[in-house]
N, C-alpha and C positions, 0 to 999 in steps of 0.2 A: 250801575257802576262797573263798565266794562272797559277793561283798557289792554293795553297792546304790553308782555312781554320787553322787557330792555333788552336791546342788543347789546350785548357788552363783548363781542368778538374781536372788536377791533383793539390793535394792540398801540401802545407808545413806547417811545425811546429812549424817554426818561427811567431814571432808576434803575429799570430792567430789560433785558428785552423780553422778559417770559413775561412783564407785568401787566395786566388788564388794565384797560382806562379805570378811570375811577367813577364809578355812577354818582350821579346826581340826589338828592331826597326825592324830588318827583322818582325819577326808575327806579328808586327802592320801594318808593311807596305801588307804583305797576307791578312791580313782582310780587310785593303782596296782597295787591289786589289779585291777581291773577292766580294766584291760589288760592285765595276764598273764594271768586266764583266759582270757580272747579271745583270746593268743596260745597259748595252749595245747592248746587246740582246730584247732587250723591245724596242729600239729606231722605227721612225718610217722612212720610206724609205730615206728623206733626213737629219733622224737626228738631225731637227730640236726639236721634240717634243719626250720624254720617257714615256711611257704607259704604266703603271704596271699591271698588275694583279688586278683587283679587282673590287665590283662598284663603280661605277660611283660619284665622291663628287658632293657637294652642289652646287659649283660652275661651272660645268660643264667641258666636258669633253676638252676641249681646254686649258681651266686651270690645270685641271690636267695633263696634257702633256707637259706644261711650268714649273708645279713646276717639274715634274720625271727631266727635263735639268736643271733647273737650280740648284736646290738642292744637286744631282749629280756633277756638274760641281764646287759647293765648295771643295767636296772632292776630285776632279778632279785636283784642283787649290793645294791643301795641297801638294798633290802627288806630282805635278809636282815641284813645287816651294822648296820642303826639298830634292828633286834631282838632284836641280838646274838642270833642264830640260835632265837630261842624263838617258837617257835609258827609256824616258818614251815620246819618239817621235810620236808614234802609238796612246798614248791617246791623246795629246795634238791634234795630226792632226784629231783623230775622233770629237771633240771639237770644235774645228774652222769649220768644216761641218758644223756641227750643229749650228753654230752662222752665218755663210753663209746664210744656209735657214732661221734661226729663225727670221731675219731681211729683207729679201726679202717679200715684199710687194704682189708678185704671188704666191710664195711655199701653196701648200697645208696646211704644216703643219707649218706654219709660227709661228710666235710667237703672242700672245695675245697682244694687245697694251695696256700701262699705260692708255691713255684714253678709254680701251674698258671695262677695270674690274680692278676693285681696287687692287685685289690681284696681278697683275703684278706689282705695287709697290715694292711691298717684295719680291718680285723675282727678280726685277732688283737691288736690292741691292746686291744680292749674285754673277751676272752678274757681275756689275761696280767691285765690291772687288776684282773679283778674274783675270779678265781681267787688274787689277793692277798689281793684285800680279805676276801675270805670266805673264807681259808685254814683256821680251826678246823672248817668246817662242809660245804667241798667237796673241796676241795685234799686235804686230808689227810685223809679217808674214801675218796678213790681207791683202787684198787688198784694196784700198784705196776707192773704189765703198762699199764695205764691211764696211771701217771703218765710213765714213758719214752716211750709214745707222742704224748703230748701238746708232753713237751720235744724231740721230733723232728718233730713239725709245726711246731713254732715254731722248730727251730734255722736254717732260710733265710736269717731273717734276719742273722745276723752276717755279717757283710762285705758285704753284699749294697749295690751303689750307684747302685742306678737308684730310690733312692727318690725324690720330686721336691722339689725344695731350697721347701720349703712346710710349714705346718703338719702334715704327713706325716712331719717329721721324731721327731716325739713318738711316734708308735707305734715306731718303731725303738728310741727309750730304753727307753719304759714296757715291751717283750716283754724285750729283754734285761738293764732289770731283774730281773724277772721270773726270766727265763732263771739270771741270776747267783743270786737266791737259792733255786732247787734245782739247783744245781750242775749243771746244765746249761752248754755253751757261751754265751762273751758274748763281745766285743770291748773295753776300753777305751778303745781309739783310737775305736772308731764314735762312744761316747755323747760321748768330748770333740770329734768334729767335729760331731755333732749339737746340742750345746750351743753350740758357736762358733757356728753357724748361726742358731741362734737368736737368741745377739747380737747378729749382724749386722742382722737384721732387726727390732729394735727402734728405734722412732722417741721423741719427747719427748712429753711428757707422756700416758707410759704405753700408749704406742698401739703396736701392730708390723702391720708388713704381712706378709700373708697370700703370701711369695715377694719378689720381687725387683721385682716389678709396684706400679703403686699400686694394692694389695687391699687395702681398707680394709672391713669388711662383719661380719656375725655372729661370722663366723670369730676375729677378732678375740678378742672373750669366750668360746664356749665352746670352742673350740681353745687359742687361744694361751697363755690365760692360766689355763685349765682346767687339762691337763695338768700346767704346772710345779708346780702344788701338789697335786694328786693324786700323782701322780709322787714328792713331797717326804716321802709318807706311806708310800710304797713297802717293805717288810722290803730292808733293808738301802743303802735310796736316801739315809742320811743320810751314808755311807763315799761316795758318788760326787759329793752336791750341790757341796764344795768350796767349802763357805759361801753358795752363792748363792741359800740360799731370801729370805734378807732382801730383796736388791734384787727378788725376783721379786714379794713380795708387794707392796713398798714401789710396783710399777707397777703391781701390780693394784688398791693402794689407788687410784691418780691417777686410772687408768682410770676406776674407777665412778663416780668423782665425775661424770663425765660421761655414762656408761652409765645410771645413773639420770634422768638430763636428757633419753634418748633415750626414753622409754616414754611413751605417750598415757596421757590421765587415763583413757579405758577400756580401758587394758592390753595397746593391741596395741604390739607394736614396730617398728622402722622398716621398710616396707615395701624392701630395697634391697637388694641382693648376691645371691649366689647360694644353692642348699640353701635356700632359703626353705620349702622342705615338711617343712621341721625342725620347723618352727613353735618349740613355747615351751623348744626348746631354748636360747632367747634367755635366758631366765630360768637359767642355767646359770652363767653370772659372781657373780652375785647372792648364790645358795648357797656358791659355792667363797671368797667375798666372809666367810662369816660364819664358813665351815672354819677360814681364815687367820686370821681375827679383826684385818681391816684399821682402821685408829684412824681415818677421816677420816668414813665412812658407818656409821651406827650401825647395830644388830640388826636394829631393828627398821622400819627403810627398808629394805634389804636384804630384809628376808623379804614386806615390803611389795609389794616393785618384783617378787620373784619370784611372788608370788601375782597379782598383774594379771597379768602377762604371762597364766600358765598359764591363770588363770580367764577370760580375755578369749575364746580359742579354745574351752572349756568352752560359755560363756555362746553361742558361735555354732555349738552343736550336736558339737563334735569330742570324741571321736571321733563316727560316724554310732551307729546304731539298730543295726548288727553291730560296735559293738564295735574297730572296724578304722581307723587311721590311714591315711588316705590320701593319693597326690601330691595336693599343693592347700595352700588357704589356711583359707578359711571351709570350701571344701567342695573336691572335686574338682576338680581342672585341671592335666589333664597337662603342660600346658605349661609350665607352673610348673619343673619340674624337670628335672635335665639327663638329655641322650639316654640316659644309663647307668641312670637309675635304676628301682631295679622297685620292687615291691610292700612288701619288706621295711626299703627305705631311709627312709620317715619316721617308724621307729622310734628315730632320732635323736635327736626329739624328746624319746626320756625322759630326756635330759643336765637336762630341766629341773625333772625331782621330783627330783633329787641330794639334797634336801632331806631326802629321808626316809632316807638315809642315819644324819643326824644322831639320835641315838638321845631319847628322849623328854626327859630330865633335860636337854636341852643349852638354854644360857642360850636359844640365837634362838626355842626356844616361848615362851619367860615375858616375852620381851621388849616390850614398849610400842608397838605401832605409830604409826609416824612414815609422814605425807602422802608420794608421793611431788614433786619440784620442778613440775611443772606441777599438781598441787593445790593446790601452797603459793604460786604466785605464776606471774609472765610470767618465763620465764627468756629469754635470750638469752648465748652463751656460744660462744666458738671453737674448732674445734678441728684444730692448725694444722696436724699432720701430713696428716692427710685433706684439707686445705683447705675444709674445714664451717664456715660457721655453722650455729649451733642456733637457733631462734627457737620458741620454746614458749608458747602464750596459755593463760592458766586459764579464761578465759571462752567457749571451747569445746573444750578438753582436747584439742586436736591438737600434735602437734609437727614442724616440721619443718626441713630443713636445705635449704642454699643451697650447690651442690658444684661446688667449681673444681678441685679436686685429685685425685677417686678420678676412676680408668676400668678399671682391671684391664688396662691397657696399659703397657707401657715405655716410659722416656723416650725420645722421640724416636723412636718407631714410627708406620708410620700405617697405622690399623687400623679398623676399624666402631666404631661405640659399639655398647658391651654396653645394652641399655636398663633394668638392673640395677643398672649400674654411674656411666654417663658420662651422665647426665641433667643438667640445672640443680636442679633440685628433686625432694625424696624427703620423705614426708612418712609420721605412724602412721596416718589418716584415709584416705587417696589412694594407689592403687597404678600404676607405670609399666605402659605397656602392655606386653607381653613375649610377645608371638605372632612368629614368623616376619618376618611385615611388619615390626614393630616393630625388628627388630635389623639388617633392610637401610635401614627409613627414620624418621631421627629426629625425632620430631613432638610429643609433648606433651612440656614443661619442656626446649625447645633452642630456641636462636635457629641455623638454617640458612638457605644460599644455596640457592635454589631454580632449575633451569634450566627451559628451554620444554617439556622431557621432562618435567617433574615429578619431577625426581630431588632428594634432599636432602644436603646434604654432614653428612660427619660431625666432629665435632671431637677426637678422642682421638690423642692423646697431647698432650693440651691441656699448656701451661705455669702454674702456678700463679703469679699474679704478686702478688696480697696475701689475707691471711685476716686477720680484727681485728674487736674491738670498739669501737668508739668512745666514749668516755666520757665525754667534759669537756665545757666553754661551749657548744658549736655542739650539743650535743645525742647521745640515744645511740643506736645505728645501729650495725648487723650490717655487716661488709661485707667482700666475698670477689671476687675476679676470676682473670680467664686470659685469655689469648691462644694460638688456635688457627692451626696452617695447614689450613683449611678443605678439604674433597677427598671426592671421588665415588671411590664404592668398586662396582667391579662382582664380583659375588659368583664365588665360589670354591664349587663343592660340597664338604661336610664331612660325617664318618660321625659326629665328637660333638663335642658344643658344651658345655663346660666351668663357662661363663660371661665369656667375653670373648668381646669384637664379631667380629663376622666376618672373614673376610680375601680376598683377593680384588687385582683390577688397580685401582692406584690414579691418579685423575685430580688433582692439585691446583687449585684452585681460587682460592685467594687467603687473605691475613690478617685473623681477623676477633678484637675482641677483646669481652669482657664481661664489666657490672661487676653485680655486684646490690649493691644498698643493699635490708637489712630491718629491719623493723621492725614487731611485731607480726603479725596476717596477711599484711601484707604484702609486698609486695619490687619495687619500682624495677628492673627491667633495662635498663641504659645499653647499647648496643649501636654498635659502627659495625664499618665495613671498612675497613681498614687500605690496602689494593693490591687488587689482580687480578692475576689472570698474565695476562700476553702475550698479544692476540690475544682476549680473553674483553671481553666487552660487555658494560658493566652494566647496557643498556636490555633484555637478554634473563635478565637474575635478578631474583629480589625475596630480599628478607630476611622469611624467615617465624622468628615468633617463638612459640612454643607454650606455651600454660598448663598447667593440673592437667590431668590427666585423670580422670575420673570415670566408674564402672560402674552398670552397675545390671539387675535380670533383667527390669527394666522402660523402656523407652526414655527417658533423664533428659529433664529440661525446656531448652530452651535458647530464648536471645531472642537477640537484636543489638536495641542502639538507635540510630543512626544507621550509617552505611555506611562514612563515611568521615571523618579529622579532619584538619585543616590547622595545621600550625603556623606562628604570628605572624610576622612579618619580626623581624630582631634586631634592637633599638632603635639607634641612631644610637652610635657609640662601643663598640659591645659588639666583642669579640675576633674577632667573621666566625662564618659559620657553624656552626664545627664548631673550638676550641669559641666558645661564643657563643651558643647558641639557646636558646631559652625555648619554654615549651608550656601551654599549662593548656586542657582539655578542654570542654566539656559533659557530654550524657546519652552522647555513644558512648562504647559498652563490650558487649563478649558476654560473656554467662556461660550455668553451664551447672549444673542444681541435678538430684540426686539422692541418696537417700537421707540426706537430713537436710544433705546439705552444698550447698555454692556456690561455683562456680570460677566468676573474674570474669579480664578480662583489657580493659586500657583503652589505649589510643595515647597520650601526654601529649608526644613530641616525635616530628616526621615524620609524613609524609601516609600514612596506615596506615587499611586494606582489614579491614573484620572479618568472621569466619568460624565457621564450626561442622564441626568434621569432624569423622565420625562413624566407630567400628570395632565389627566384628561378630566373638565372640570373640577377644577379645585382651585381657580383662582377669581374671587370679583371682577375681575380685571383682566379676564380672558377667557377661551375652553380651551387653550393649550399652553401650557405651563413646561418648563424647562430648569433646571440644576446642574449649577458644575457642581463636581462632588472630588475628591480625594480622601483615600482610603488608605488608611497605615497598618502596618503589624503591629499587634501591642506587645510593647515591652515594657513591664512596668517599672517605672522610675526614671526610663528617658523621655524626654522632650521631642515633639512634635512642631513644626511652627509653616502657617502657611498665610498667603498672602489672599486677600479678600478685600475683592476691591467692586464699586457700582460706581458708576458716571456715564454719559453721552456716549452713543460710539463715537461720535468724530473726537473725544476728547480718550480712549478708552487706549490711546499709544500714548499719553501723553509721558516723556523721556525716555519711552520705550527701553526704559530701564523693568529687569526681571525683579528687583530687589537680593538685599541679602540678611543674615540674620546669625549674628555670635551669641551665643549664650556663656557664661563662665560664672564660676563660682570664687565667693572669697570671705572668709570668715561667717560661712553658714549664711551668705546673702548670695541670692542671686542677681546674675546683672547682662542685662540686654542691649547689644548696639546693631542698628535696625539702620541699613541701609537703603532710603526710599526709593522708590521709582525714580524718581526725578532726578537722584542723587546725593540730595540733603542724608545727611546721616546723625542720627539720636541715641543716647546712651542713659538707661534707665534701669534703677531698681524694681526688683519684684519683690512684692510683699506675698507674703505666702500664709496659711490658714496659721492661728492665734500669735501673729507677729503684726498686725495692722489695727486700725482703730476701725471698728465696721461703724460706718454713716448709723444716726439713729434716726430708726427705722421705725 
C-alpha cells in the first residue's frame, strides 16, 4: 500500500488567490496513506510500539512508543472505517499485531499501562475509539486471550479520579464506553460526572474552556467538541447520551460559525494556544462539523475550511523528505511544544484527515465548494467568551484577533503570561514569540511597565472589561478591553511547562488598563495607568508597547522614521489631559517587513520613543525575529494610544494615511474618534473597569 504524496501546490483563481486547489478523496486518502507507511517503518519488532525519529520526550521513551501506535492507529481507524474495511486488509492486520503485543504483559515493547504513567490515559482513548470504530475489522478478529487483555489494560480507568477536570475528561467516557460495550467494567457514576464536567465548562456562543482557566485555544475544536459526537457514535453511547447529542451539536453548529472566521485565506490557522505541533489537527471541527451534519455551515465550507488548514502545512513541506511529523510549525522547533512532548506526539495532527473516515458516497465529496469568510469578504466579528475580536481582511488573507480575555490563568491569580496565551494580538500570518525569554518577558503584542533593570510586568489574570462590535452612526469598530494589576514575576524553576505562564515571587506594580479599537489591519491601542503602588516612581518606568512580531531565516527589514512624536496641548475647554488629548502623527512609525508581510506600529497619542528589538531563535517561523516597539513615560492617569497595524508589504501604504486619535471626556464617560489610515473616521465609547457587562466567562 504505497502511494505518491498529493501535490497540492498548484493554486486557483477562484475564491482566492491565496487558495489551494481542493484535493480529491483519492489525495486525501495518499496523504494518509503516506503517513502510515512512514509510520510503519518506525514500528518496533512486534509492532507494539512506533519510534519516530527524534529525542527523546519528557516522558520517556516508552511513552513515546505508545503515543507513535496509538496516535497512528486513529488514522489507521479513519482509513479503514471510510473503506469499510476493503482493500485495506494489510493495515488493519499490521494493527492487530500491534495491539497483540501492546497488551501482552512479556512483549518487550508492550504497551505503558494507565497505572504506570498518566499519559496512557490519552492514549487509550484513541485505543477504545477506534477499536469501536473498526469493530468488524479489528476488535472482532482478536483472539479472545487478546481481547480480556486489552479490557484489562483499559480497566484503570473506572473509578480512577486524578484525571484533570480538562478536556481529559472525554477519554474516561470514550474507554469506558468502550469498556461497557464488551462487557468489560465501567462506572455510571464516572460518565455522569464526566458529563456534568463538561457542562460546566461550556461558555455562550458555543465555545468551552479547556478546565476552569480561561483556555480558550485549538482545544476547543478538536477536543471539546470532537469527542462529544464521536463519542455519540459510540456501540451503545445512544443508552448513556440522555438526549444530549442535540444541544452538543446545536454548540458545535455556533462554534464554527466562528471557527470558520478563524482560518487565513492560505489555510493556516490561528497561530495561539498550546499543542500547536498538532498542526492541521485544527481542521478536525470542520469534519466532525459535516459527521453531525450542523444546519448553520454548509458541506461544502466545511470541507473547504478543512482542506486549507491541512493543505496549508502540505503546501510548507510537512511532513519533511522522511515522511515524519515533526515538533514544529512549518518545520522543526522544539520549542514549540511542551516539556513532555516526544517524537510520537504530533501525530495528533491526523484528528485532521477524520475526513477520510467518511466513506466515499458521503454527501461532503459531491458537495459544491463554498469560499471560506475571509475569501468572501472582511469579516470582523466577536467572540465574547474568549474576549476576541476577529478582524479578517480579504485583501491580504490574514486574520487576526485582539485578546482581553484568554491567558490560561485563573481569575484572580497572578501568574506570567503564557506568550501562547495572554498576548494582545494573535494572528494566521504572524506567530508570538515562545522561546524561554518569551514566557519570563512580554514583548511583542503587550503594552508593559518597564523598570531601570529592564524587567517587563506581565498582565494575566487580566480582567475582561468589554468585547463588541460596533455597528451603527459612529461607524463599525471591533473593540475589546481589560484592566490588569500589572506585576514583576521572578521566576520559579519548573520541570514542565504545560502552557501557562510561568510562576514564580510576584512584585505588583500597579493598574494599567487597555482598549484596542480595530478595524481592518489595523488596531488603535488606548493605553494608560491607572495608580502605582506605593513607594514606585514613574520617572523610573516607561510604558513599552509592542507590535507583531515577525520571523524570518533571513534578518527582516526594519526602519524607524522619526525618533520621537509629541502630542499637541489639548485645546482650550477639552476635559484635561487624560481624558482630553488629541494626537495626529507625521512619518514616525517602525515597521518591520519580512517575508511578504509588514508590522507597522506608530505613537498617535504621547511622547513615544521608537524601536526595533530584535530575537535570535524564538520564533516557529524563523531564527530571526524582529519588533517595533514604542516606549512612553508613565504618567499615571493619561492616555497613551498607538497604532498597530499587520498586512502585506505591498498593501502596508495602503492610504498612506498616519492616522489620528481624540480622546475626550463627558459625563464620567470616555469617548474615542479614531481617524483610520485610509481616512474613514469612528467615534466610540469606552467602557471602563465595573461600568461594563464582562462576557460570561
Amino acid at each position: 500500500m504505497t502511494v505518491q504524496q498529493p501535490t497540492t501546490s498548484a493554486r486557483i483563481a477562484t475564491g482566492s488567490a491565496w487558495a489551494a486547489r481542493e484535493w480529491t478523496r483519492t489525495e486525501w486518502l495518499a496523504y494518509a496513506d503516506h503517513l502510515l507507511d512512514t509510520a510503519r517503518t518506525h514500528a518496533s519488532p512486534g509492532a507494539g510500539r512506533i519510534h519516530f525519529p527524534g529525542a527523546e520526550g519528557g516522558y520517556g521513551h516508552a511513552v513515546d512508543g505508545l503515543e507513535g501506535f496509538a496516535r497512528t492507529f486513529l488514522l489507521a481507524g479513519f482509513r479503514i472505517a471510510g473503506a469499510r474495511g476493503e482493500g485495506t486488509e494489510e493495515l488493519a492486520d499490521f494493527y492487530r499485531r500491534g495491539i497483540v503485543t501492546g497488551v501482552d504483559p512479556d512483549a518487550e515493547d508492550r504497551w505503558v499501562r494507565l497505572d504506570e504513567h498518566a499519559q496512557a490515559k490519552v492514549e487509550a482513548a484513541s485505543l477504545a475509539l477506534v477499536l469501536d470504530m473498526t469493530r468488524p475489522w479489528i476488535w472482532d478478529r482478536l483472539d479472545a486471550l487478546t481481547q480480556e487483555r486489552v479490557i484489562a489494560y483499559l480497566a484503570p480507568v473506572v473509578g480512577d479520579a486524578t484525571y484533570p477536570k480538562t478536556n481529559w475528561l472525554w477519554f474516561r467516557v470514550v474507554v469506558q464506553t468502550f469498556l461497557r460495550s464488551v462487557g468489560g467494567p465501567w462506572s455510571a457514576q464516572d460518565i455522569a460526572d464526566d458529563l456534568a464536567l463538561h457542562d460546566v465548562l461550556v461558555r455562550e456562543d458555543g465555545w468551552i474552556s479547556d478546565g476552569f482557566e480561561r483556555s480558550y485555544d485549538h482545544y476547543v475544536g478538536w477536543a471539546l467538541h470532537t469527542y462529544p459526537v464521536l463519542w455519540s457514535r459510540m456501540q451503545g453511547a445512544d443508552e448513556l447520551t440522555a438526549g444530549r447529542t442535540p444541544g452538543d451539536i446545536a454548540r458545535l453548529d455556533r462554534f464554527l460559525q466562528d471557527a470558520v472566521a478563524l482560518v487565513g485565506a492560505d489555510g493556516s490557522p490561528l497561530v495561539q494556544g498550546r499543542s500547536l505541533i498538532y498542526r492541521f489537527a485544527a481542521a478536525a471541527p470542520f469534519w466532525v462539523g459535516a459527521l453531525a451534519e450542523v444546519p448553520s455551515v454548509s458541506l461544502g465550507r466545511l470541507r473547504r475550511a478543512a482542506n486549507a488548514v491541512v493543505a496549508h502545512f502540505v503546501e510548507q513541506g510537512v511532513p519533511g523528505e522522511d515522511g515524519v511529523l515533526t515538533m514544529g510549525w512549518h518545520h522543526e522547533w522544539r520549542e514549540l511544544a511542551q516539556s513532555y512532548s516526544g517524537p510520537g506526539s504530533p501525530y495528533w495532527a491526523v484528528k485532521g484527515l477524520l475526513g477520510i473516515s467518511l466513506p466515499a458516497d458521503h454527501p461532503v465529496w459531491a458537495a459544491e465548494s463554498e469560499p471560506l469568510p475571509i475569501e468572501a469578504g472582511d469579516e470582523l466579528r466577536a467572540v465574547r467568551p474568549a474576549g476576541w475580536v476577529i478582524s479578517g481582511t480579504r485583501a491580504d488573507g490574514i486574520v487576526r484577533i485582539a485578546n482581553h480575555g484568554t491567558d490560561h490563568a485563573a481569575d484572580g491569580s497572578l501568574v506570567g503570561d503564557s506568550p501562547l496565551y495572554a498576548r494582545i494580538g494573535y494572528a494566521t500570518a504572524a506567530s508570538p514569540l515562545a522561546n524561554q525569554r518569551a514566557f519570563e518577558e512580554p514583548l511583542e503584542q503587550s503594552v508593559a511597565l518597564v523598570d531601570d533593570a529592564g524587567r517587563a510586568t506581565h498582565r494575566a489574570a487580566m480582567d475582561l472589561i468589554d468585547v463588541r462590535v460596533q455597528d451603527d452612526e459612529h461607524g463599525r469598530v471591533g473593540i475589546a478591553a481589560s484592566v490588569s494589576r500589572a506585576h514583576w514575576i521572578t521566576l520559579r524553576p519548573v520541570s514542565h511547562r504545560h502552557g501557562s505562564g510561568i510562576d514564580g515571587d510576584v512584585e505588583i506594580a500597579g493598574i494599567v488598563e487597555v482598549h484596542s479599537l480595530v478595524r481592518g489591519p489595523w488596531e488603535v491601542r488606548l493605553a494608560r495607568v491607572g495608580a502605582l503602588e506605593p513607594g514606585l516612581d514613574p520617572r523610573a518606568l516607561r510604558l513599552r508597547v509592542g507590535g507583531w512580531a515577525l520571523a524570518s531565516h533571513e534578518a527582516p527589514r526594519s526602519s524607524i522614521e522619526g525618533e520621537k512624536t509629541t502630542v499637541p496641548t489639548p485645546p482650550p475647554g477639552a476635559a484635561g489631559a487624560s481624558p482630553g488629548a488629541s494626537g495626529r502623527v507625521g512619518p514616525a512609525a517602525a515597521s518591520v517587513v519580512a517575508n511578504g508581510l509588514s508590522s507597522g506600529i506608530r505613537p498617535l497619542i504621547g511622547s513615544g520613543t521608537l524601536s526595533i528589538e530584535t530575537r535570535e531563535d524564538a520564533s516557529p517561523l524563523g531564527p530571526l525575529a524582529a519588533v517595533p516597539v514604542v516606549t512612553y513615560p508613565v504618567v499615571p492617569g493619561e492616555w497613551s494610544a498607538t497604532l498597530v497595524e499587520l498586512t502585506t508589504a505591498d498593501l502596508a501604504a495602503l492610504g498612506d494615511g498616519a492616522g489620528s486619535v481624540a480622546v475626550g471626556g463627558d459625563g464620567g464617560q470616555t469617548t474615542v474618534t479614531v481617524t483610520w489610515p485610509d481616512g474613514t473616521a469612528t467615534t466610540s465609547r469606552l467602557a471602563h473597569p465595573g461600568t461594563a457587562s464582562v462576557a460570561n466567562r
